[in-house]
C-alpha positions as CSV (number, residue, x, y, z in Angstrom):
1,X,126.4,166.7,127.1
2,X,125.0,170.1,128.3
3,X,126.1,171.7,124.9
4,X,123.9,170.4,123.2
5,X,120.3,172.5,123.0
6,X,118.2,169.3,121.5
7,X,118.3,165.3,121.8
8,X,118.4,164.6,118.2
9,X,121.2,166.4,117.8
10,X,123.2,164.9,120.5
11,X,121.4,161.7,118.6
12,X,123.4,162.6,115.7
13,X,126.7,163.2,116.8
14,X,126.7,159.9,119.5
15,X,125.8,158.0,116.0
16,X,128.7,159.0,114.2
17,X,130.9,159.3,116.7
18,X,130.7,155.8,117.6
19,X,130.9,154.9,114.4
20,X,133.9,156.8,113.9
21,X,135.4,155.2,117.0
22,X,134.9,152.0,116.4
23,X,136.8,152.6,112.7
24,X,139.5,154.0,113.7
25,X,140.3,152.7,117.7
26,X,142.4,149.2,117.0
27,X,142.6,147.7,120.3
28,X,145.2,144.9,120.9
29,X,143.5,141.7,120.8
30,X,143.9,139.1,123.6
31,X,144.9,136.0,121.2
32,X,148.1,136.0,119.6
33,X,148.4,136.0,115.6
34,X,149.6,132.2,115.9
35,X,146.3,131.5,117.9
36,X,144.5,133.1,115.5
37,X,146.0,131.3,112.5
38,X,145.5,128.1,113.8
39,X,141.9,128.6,114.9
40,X,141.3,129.7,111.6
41,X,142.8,126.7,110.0
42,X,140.7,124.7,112.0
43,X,137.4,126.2,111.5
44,X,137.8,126.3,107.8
45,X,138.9,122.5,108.0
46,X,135.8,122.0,109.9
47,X,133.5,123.8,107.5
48,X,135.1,121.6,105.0
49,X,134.1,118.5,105.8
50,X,130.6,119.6,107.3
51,X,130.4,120.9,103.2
52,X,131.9,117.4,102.0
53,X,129.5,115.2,104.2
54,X,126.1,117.2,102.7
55,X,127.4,117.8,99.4
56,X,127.4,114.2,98.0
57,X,124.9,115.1,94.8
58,X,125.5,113.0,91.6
59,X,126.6,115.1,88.6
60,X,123.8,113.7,86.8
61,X,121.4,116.4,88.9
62,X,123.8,119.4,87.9
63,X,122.8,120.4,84.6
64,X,123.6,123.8,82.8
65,X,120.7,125.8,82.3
66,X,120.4,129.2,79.6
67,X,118.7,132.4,81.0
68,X,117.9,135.6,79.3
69,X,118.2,139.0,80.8
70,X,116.2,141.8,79.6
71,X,118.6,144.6,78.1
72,X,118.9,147.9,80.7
73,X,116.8,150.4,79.8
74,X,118.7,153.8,79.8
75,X,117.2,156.8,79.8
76,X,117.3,160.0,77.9
C-alpha cells in the first residue's frame, strides 16, 4: 500500500474496492440448492404460523379509514 501518498486516499479506494468485491466475487456456498429450498420452506412455514397465532383480531376492529394528501408543490 506504499503507493499511496495519503490515508484517505488509500481510505477511498479500500471502500470501494470492497464493495466492488463483494458484488461481483460469487463464492460457492457450502449448502446445496435442495438444502436451501427446504430451509426456506420451513422458515416461511414457521413465520406463518408465529403470524396466524398473534394475528387473531376480529374484523370488527379493521375499519377503512379516508386520508387527504396535500397536492406536490412543484416549482417554477
Amino acid at each position: 500500500m506504499s503507493r499511496f501518498r495519503r490515508m484517505r486516499s488509500l481510505q477511498k479506494f479500500a471502500a470501494v474496492h470492497a464493495s466492488i468485491y463483494n458484488l461481483f466475487n460469487s463464492e460457492r456456498s457450502l449448502h446445496s440448492r435442495p438444502d436451501f429450498k427446504l430451509n426456506r420452506a420451513a422458515a416461511l412455514a414457521e413465520w406463518r404460523g408465529l403470524g396466524a397465532e398473534e394475528w387473531t383480531a376480529p374484523l370488527s376492529i379493521l375499519r377503512l379509514a379516508q386520508i387527504s394528501l396535500p397536492a406536490p408543490i412543484i416549482s417554477p
